[in-house]
MIDREN-353537 format. One record per residue (C-alpha): residue in three letters; x, y, z. Coordinates in steps of 0.5 Angstrom, whole numbers, padded with zeros to 4 digits, always signed. Last residue first. Example, Ala and Ser with C-alpha at 12.3 -4.5 7.8 and 13.67 -1.06 7.14 Angstrom:
BEGIN
SER+0027-0002+0014
ALA+0025-0009+0016
This chain:
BEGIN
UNK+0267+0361+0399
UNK+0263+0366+0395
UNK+0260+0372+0397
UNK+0265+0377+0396
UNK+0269+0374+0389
UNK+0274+0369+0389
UNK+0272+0364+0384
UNK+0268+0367+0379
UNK+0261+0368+0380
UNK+0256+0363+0378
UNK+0252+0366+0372
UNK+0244+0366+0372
UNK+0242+0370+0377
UNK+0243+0377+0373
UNK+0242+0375+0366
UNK+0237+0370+0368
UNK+0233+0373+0372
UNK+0232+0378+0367
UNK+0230+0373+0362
UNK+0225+0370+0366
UNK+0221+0377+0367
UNK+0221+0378+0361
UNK+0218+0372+0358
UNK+0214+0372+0364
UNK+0212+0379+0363
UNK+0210+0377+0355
UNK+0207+0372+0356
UNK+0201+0375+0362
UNK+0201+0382+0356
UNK+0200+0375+0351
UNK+0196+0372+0355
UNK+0190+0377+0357
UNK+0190+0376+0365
UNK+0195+0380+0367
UNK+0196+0383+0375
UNK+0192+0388+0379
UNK+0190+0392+0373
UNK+0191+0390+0366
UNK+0189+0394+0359
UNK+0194+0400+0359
UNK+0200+0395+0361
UNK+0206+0398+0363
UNK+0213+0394+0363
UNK+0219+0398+0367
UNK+0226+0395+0366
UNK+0231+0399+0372
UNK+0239+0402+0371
UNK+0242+0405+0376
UNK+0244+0413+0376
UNK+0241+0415+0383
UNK+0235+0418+0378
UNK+0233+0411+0376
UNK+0231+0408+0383
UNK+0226+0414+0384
UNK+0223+0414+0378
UNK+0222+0407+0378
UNK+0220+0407+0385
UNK+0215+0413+0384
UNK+0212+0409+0376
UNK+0210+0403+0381
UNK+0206+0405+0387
UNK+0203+0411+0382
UNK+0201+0405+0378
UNK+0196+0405+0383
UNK+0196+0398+0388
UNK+0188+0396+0388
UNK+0185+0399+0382
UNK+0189+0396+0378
UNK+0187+0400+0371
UNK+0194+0401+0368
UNK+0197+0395+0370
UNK+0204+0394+0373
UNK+0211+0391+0372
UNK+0218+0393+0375
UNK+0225+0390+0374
UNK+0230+0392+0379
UNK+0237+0390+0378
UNK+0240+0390+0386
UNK+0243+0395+0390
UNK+0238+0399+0393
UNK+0240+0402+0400
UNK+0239+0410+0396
UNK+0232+0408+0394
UNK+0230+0407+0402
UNK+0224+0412+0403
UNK+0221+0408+0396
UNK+0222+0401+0400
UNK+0217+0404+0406
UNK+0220+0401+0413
UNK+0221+0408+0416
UNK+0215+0411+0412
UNK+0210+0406+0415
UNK+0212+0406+0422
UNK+0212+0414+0422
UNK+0205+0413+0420
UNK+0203+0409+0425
UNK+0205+0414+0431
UNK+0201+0420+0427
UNK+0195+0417+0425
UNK+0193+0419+0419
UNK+0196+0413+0415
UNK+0192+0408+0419
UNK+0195+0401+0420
UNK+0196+0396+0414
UNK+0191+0391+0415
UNK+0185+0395+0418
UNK+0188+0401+0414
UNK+0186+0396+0408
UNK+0179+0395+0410
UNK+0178+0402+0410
UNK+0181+0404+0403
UNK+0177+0399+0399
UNK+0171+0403+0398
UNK+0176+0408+0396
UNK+0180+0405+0391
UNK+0188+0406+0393
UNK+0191+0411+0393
UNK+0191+0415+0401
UNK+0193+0407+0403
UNK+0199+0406+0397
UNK+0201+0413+0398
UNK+0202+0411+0406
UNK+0205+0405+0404
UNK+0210+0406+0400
UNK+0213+0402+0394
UNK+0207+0397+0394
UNK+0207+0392+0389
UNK+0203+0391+0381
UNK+0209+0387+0379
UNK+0216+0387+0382
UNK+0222+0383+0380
UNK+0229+0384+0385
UNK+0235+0380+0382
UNK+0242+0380+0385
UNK+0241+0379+0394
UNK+0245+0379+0400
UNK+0248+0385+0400
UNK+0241+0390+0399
UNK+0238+0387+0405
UNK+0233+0394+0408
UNK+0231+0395+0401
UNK+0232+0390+0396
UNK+0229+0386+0401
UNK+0223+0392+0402
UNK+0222+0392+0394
UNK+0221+0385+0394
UNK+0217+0384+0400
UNK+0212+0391+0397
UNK+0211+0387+0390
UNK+0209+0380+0395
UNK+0204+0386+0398
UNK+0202+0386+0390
UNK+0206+0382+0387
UNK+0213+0378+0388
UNK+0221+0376+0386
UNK+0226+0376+0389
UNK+0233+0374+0387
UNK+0239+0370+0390
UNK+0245+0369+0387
UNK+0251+0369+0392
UNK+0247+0365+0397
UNK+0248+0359+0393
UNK+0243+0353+0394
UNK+0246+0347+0395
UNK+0249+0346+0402
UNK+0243+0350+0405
UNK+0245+0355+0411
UNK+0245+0360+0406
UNK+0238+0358+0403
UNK+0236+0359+0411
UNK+0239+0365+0412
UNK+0236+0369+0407
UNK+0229+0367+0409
UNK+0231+0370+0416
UNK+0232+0376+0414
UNK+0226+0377+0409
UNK+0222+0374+0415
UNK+0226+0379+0419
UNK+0222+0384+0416
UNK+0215+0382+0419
UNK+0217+0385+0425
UNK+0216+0392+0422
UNK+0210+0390+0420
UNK+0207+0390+0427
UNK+0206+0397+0426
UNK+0199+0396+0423
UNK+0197+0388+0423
UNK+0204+0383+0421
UNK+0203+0379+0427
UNK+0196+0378+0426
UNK+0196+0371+0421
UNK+0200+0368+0426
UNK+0194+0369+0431
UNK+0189+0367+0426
UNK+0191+0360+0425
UNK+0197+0358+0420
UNK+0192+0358+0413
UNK+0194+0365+0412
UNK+0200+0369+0412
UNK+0201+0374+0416
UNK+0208+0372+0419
UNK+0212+0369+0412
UNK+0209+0364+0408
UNK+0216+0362+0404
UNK+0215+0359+0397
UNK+0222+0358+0394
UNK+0225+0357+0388
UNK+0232+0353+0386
UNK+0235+0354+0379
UNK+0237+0349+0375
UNK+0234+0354+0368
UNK+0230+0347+0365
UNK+0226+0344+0371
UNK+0227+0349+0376
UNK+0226+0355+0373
UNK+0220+0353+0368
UNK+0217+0350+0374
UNK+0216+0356+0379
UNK+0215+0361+0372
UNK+0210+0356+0370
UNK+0206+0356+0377
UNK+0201+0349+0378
UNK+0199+0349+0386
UNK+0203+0348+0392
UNK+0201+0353+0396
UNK+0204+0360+0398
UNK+0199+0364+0403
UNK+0195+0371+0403
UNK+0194+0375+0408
UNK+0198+0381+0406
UNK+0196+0379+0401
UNK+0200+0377+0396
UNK+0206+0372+0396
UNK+0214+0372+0396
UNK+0217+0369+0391
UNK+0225+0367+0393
UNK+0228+0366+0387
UNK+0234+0361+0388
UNK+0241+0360+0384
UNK+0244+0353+0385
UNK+0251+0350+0388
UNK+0254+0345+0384
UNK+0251+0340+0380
UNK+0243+0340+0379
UNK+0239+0333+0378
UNK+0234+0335+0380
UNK+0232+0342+0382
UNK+0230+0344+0388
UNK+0223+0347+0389
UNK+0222+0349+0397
UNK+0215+0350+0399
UNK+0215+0354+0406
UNK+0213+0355+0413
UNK+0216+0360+0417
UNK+0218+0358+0425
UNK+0216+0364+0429
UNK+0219+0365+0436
UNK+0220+0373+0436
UNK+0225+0372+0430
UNK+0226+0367+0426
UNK+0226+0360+0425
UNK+0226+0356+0419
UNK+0221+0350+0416
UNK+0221+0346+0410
UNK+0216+0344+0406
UNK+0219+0340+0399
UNK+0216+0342+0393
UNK+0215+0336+0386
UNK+0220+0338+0380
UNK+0217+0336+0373
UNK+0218+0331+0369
UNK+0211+0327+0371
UNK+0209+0334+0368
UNK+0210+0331+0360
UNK+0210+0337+0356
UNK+0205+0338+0351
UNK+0204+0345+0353
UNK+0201+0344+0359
UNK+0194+0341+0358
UNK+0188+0341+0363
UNK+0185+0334+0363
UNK+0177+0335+0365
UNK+0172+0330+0368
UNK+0176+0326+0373
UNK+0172+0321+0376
UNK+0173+0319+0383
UNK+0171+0314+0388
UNK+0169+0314+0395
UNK+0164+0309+0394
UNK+0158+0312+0397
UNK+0160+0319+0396
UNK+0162+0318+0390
UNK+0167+0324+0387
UNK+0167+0328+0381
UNK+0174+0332+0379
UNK+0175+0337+0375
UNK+0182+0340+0373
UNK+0187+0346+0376
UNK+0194+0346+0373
UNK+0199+0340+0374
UNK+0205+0338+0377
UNK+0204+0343+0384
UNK+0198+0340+0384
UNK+0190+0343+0382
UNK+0184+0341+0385
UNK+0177+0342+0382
UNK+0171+0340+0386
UNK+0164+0336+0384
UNK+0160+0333+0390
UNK+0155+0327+0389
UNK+0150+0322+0392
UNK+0146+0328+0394
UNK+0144+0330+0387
UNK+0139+0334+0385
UNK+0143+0342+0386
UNK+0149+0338+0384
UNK+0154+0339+0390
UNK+0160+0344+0388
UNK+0166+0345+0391
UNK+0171+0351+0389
UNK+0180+0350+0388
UNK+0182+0344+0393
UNK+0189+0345+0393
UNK+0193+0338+0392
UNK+0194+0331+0395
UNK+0191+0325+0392
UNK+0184+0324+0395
UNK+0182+0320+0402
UNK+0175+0323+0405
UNK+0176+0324+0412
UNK+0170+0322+0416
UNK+0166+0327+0421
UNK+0161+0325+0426
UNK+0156+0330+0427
UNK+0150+0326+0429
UNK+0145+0328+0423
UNK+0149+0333+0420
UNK+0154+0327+0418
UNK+0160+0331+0416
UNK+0164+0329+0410
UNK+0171+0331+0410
UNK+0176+0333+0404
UNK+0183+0336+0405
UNK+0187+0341+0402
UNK+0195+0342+0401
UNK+0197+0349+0404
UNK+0199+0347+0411
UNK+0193+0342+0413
UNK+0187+0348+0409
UNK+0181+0343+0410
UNK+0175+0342+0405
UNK+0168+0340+0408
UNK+0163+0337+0404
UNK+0157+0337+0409
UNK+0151+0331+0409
UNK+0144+0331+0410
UNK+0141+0337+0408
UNK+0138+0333+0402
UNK+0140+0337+0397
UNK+0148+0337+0399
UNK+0152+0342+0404
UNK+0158+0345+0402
UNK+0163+0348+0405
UNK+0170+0351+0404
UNK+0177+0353+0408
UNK+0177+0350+0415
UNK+0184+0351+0417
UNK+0188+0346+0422
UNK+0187+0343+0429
UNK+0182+0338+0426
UNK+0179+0335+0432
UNK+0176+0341+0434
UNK+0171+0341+0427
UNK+0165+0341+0430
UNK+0166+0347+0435
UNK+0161+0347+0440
UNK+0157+0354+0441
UNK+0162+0360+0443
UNK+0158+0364+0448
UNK+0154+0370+0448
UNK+0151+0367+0441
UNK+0147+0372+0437
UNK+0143+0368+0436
UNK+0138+0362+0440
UNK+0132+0361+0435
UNK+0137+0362+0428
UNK+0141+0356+0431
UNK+0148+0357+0430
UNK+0153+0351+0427
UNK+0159+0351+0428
UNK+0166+0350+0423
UNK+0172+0351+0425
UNK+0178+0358+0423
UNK+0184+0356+0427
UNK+0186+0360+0434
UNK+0179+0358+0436
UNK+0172+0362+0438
UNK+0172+0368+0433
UNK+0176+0363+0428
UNK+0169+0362+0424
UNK+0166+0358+0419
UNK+0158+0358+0420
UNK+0153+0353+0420
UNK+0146+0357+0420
UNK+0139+0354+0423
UNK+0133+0355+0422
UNK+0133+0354+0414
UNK+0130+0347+0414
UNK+0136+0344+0409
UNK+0142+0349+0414
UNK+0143+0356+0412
UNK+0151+0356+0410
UNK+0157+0361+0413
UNK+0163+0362+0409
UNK+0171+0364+0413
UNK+0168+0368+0417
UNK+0174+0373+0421
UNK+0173+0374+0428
UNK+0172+0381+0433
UNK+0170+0378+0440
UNK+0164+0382+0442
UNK+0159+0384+0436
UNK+0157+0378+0438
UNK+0154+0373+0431
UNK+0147+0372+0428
UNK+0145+0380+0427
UNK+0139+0381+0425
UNK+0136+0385+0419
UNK+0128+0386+0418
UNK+0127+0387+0410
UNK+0119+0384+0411
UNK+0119+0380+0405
UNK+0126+0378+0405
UNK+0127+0377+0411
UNK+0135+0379+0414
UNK+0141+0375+0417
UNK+0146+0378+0420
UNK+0153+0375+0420
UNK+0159+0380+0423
UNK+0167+0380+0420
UNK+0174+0381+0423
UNK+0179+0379+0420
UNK+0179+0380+0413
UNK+0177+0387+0415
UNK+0171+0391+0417
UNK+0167+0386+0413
UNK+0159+0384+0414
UNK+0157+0379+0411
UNK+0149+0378+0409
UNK+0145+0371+0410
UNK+0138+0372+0405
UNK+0132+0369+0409
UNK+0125+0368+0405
UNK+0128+0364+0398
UNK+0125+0356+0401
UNK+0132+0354+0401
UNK+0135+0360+0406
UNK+0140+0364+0401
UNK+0147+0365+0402
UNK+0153+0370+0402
UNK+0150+0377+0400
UNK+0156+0382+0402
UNK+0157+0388+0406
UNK+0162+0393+0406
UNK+0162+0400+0410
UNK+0156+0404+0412
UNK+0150+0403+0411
UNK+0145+0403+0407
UNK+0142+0395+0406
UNK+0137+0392+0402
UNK+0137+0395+0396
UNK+0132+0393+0391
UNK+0133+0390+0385
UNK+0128+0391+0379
UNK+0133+0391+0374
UNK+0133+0383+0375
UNK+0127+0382+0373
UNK+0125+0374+0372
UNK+0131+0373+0377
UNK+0127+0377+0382
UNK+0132+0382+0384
UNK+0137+0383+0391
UNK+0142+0388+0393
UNK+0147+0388+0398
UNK+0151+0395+0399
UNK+0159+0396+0399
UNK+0161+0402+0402
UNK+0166+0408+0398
UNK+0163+0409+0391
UNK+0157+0413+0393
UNK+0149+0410+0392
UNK+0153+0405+0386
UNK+0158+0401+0391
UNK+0155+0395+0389
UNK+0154+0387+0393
UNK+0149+0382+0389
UNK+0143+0377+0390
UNK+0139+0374+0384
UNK+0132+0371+0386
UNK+0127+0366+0383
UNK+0132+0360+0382
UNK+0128+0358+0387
UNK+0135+0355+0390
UNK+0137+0363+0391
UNK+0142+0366+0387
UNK+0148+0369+0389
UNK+0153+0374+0385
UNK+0158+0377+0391
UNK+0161+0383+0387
UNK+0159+0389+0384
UNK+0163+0395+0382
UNK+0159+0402+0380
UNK+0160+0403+0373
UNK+0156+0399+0367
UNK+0149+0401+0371
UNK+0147+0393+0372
UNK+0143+0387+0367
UNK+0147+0387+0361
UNK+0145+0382+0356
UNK+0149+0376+0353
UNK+0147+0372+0347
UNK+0147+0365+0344
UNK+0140+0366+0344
UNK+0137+0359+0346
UNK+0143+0359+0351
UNK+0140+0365+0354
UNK+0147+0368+0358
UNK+0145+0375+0364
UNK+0151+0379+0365
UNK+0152+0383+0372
UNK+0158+0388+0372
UNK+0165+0388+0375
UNK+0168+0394+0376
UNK+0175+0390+0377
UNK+0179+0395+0373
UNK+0183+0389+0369
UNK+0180+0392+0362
UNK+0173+0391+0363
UNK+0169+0387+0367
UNK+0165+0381+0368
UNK+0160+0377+0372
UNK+0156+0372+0371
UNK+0149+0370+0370
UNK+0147+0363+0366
UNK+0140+0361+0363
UNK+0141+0355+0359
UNK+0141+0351+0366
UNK+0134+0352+0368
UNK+0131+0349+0375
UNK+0137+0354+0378
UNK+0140+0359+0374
UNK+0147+0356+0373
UNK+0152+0361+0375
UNK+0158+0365+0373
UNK+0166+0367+0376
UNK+0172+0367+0372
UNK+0170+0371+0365
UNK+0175+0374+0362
UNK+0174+0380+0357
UNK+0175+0380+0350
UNK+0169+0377+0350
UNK+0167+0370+0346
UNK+0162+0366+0352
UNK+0159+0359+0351
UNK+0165+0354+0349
UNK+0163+0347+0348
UNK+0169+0343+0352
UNK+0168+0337+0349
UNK+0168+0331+0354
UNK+0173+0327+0359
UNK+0167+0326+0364
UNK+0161+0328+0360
UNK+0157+0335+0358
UNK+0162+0340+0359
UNK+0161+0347+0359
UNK+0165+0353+0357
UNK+0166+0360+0360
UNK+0171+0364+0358
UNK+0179+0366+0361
UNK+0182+0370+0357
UNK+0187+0370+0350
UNK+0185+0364+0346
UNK+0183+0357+0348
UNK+0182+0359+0356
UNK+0178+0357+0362
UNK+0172+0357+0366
UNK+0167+0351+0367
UNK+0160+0350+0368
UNK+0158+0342+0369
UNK+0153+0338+0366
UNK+0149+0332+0368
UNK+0150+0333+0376
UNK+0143+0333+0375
UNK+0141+0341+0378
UNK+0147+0343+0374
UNK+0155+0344+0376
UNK+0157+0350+0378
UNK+0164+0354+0377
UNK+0170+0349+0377
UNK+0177+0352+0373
UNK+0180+0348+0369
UNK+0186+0350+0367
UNK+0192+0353+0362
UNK+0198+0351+0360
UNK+0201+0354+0354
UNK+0206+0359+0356
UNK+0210+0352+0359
UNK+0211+0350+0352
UNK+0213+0357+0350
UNK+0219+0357+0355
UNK+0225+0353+0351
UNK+0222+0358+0344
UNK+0222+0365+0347
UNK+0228+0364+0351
UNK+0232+0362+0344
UNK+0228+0367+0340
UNK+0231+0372+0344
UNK+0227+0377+0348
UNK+0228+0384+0346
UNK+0231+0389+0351
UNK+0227+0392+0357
UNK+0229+0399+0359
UNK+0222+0402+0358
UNK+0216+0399+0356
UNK+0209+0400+0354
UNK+0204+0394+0353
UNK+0197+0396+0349
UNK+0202+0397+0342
UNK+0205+0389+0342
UNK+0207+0388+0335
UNK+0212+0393+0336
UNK+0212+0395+0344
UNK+0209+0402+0345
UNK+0215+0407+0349
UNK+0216+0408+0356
UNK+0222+0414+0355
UNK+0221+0418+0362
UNK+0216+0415+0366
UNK+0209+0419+0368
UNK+0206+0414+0364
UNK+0199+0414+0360
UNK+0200+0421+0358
UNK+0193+0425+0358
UNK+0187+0423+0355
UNK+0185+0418+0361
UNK+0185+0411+0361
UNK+0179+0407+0360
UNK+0174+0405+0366
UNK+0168+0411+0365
UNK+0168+0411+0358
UNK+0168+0403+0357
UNK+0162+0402+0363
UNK+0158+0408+0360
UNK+0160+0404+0352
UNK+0158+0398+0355
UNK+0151+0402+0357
UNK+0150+0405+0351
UNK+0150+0398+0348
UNK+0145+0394+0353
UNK+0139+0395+0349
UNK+0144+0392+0343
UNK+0143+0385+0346
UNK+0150+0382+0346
């Protein structure tokens, strides 16, 4: 580190770190021995046993693709051999990983520079608070410099194909709105705004030749414009109606920056791909859709040097999908991969006979691929390990659907566990979001439960869930949450329709909106489950929305209903878990980031709280170096550990015969 930037990284370090007053507003919470950034309260020792059958499954980790250079000759990778995420290179298929960044921090996204792949710029942040700052890496020096003010958050790194320019959102002129900034990459301090204006905006591509930068600008996750903007003049046009309100899903200049292809459900139920010409926007009508005749998802694109074939990646239920789209006729071939989740995709900046992916399984964590568009074949360029296990043992998902109320069906992966006799325990694990969607990728807690526990798990993609077409996706918006509810209900009556799993042993399990399923369950279903895990979720949804960080505050209350509004928040205090504490009935185990700028850790110590003064006994676990989640491997190892003993205290029995619930 450059020692230019010290007094920066101390601003970055002051402004995000605890305040001097307790850390915790929960009675008794005490440091954990070994362990002093974690604090406890209620959550016994974990047994060397337990310990011991899940430290394999701890050890796995992935490979996550972050850009490949010019010559496809090396690809950027993050992934952990310590504590975080860092970034590495890889230099040949199956080669060393070389790691490049030592920080206390992880690292998840970077960039080469282009035409000069020593050159790295990356984000990063402190503590899990996600105020993350722009970093330039010199391979020649082995040293990193900090290029932004150490405390405004960024977002949205873009770097023009010149590699001259560096694009980037902040929040630095007022902490609420998210503004776009461009630099020249030979000076990036020198960046200047390019909007001012309120709400959030994100740079998303640079045209070829480095004149046009491409801008999104967001209302909610459903609802997006895209502007295009000269970046010598500064002059800004918008390229899609302000009528028809859409989600963008990614937008690319095409190869002679004249035209723009576009991801969009403004048009369709599903998000396809379009192509606008710069000449003819904004769009009164919906331009031919290029992806009709694939009614699913249209998640990610690519679009190769040559500007002659697109990549395009297809979210088919949750698993991912390749087509090459010939941009001289439109015609669209399906690329033929072993099914998994497509996790990024990257065409060499040189290369057009090419594409780089990474994919994860539902057996394996995330590794990276190669693909020949001319031969179609592949070549793995990372293994990722779990543990030294064998993951040929482990328990592939099932998709099953099931009726609810209003007409819903609710897709789900179901992980039934082989060779399991009698009827089993089920964990329901509820996803974030709200928009968010369970997909069959690598979880250790999933497999660990229903490969050495026996215990069934289940993914369900409640209404609001994406991948499903927008108009599933809205049957949760403001006071619609109310009917999401009976998902939870008819969830439950599906593991009780099953003839093996047992519906008297059920446990839910959820982060952040899945942290408010759980809560809800237990709330509003409190006979017909055991075990309730929550981590960095909502208890009440009207101080989630009045505490959450400012410049995200706005696109929530899309989502979730204004709590302002008298009606909407008479909605929300009904199906708030917190105004139902006296329904709980289930062991509650909480867990939560000091620094989560999302959901508050105020969200989690007023349900502890609240819970604990009716008399029941709840485990709560605070980590003073996390936010909306743990990324450092021994607080993520901890929680699961924690977590699985606590499912099997309370799961892990059969009940006797004769008990309520049994047959």
């Amino acid at each position: 580190m450059n020692l230019g930037t010290l007094p920066l990284l101390v601003s970055l370090l002051a402004t995000q770190a605890p305040p001097a007053a307790a850390p915790s507003t929960v009675p008794g919470v005490t440091p954990l021995p070994g362990q002093p950034n974690v604090l406890i309260s209620g959550v016994p020792a974990v047994p060397p046993e337990l310990e011991s059958r899940i430290h394999q499954y701890l050890e796995s980790r992935a490979a996550q693709l972050l850009d490949v250079s010019g010559d496809g000759q090396q690809v950027l990778i993050s992934t952990r051999f310590a504590e975080v995420n860092q970034l590495h290179l890889v230099e040949m298929p199956m080669g060393a990983r070389t790691q490049l960044t030592f920080t206390s921090e992880p690292i998840s996204q970077a960039q080469f520079l282009p035409g000069a792949p020593n050159i790295l710029f990356y984000l990063q942040d402190v503590g899990g608070g996600e105020f993350f700052q722009v970093f330039r890496w010199d391979r020649g020096t082995g040293r990193s410099e900090l290029l932004t003010d150490g405390k405004s958050r960024h977002e949205a790194l873009r770097l023009s194909e010149d590699g001259k320019w560096l694009a980037y959102s902040n929040t630095s002129r007022n902490g609420k709105d998210t503004d776009v900034y461009v630099a020249p990459t030979d000076n990036p301090r020198q960046a200047r705004r390019l909007t001012e204006l309120e709400g959030t905006w994100y740079p998303v591509d640079f045209s070829r030749d480095g004149t046009k930068l491409l801008i999104q600008q967001f209302r909610s996750v459903a609802d997006s414009d895209l502007h295009v903007v000269d970046l010598k003049t500064g002059e800004r046009r918008q390229l899609t109606p302000k009528e028809s309100p859409g989600g963008i899903v990614d937008a690319l200049f095409t190869a002679d920056g004249q035209g723009v292809y576009l991801v969009t459900d403004r048009y369709s139920d599903f998000s396809e791909l379009y192509r606008l010409e710069l000449a003819k926007a904004p769009y009164t009508a919906a331009p031919p859709s290029l992806t009709k005749s694939i009614p699913w998802n249209v998640d990610k694109l690519e679009l190769s040097p040559d500007g002659r074939q697109l990549a395009v990646s297809i979210n088919q239920d949750g698993s991912s999908r390749l087509y090459v789209l010939d941009t001289r006729t439109n015609a669209l071939s399906a690329v033929n991969l072993p099914q998994g989740v497509m996790t990024s995709l990257a065409f060499p900046g040189k290369r057009s006979d090419t594409v780089f992916f990474s994919m994860a399984t539902a057996r394996s964590p995330a590794d990276v691929w190669q693909l020949d568009l001319r031969t179609k074949k592949t070549t793995r360029w990372t293994r990722s390990e779990v543990g030294g296990l064998n993951t040929d043992t482990f328990v592939e998902p099932e998709l099953v659907r099931y009726p609810s109320t209003g007409g819903v069906k609710v897709p789900a992966f179901l992980y039934r566990p082989r060779g399991a006799s009698g009827k089993v325990p089920v964990l329901v694990i509820f996803h974030g979001g709200p928009e968010g969607q369970s997909q069959p990728m690598f979880s250790p807690l999933a497999q660990f439960l229903a490969t050495e526990m026996k215990m069934a798990v289940l993914l369900p993609n409640v209404r609001g869930s994406e991948g499903y077409g927008k108009t599933y996706r809205a049957m949760d918006d403001g006071v619609k949450r109310e009917q999401s509810l009976a998902d939870i209900g008819a969830t439950l009556d599906f593991i009780a329709a099953q003839k093996d799993l047992d519906a008297s042993r059920v446990g839910v399990y959820g982060g952040s909106y899945g942290g408010y399923m759980v809560l809800a369950t237990a709330a509003f279903f409190p006979e017909r489950i055991k075990a309730v895990v929550d981590v960095v979720g909502i208890s009440h949804l009207g101080t989630f929305l009045q505490n959450t960080q400012a410049y995200r505050r706005d696109l929530r209350r899309a989502e979730y209903g204004d709590e302002r509004d008298p009606e909407v928040r008479k909605v929300q205090e009904r199906i708030s878990p917190l105004n139902a504490v006296d329904r709980i009935r289930a062991a509650l185990y909480v867990q939560q980031g000091r620094n989560d700028p999302r959901v508050p850790q105020s969200e989690a110590e007023q349900i502890v709280k609240a819970v604990r003064a009716k008399g029941a006994d709840v485990w709560y676990m605070l980590a003073l170096d996390e936010g909306h989640g743990f990324q450092k491997k021994p607080n993520r190892d901890y929680a699961l550990m924690t977590a699985i003993l606590f499912l099997e205290k309370h799961l892990g029995a059969a009940p006797a015969a004769g008990t309520p619930g049994t047959k």
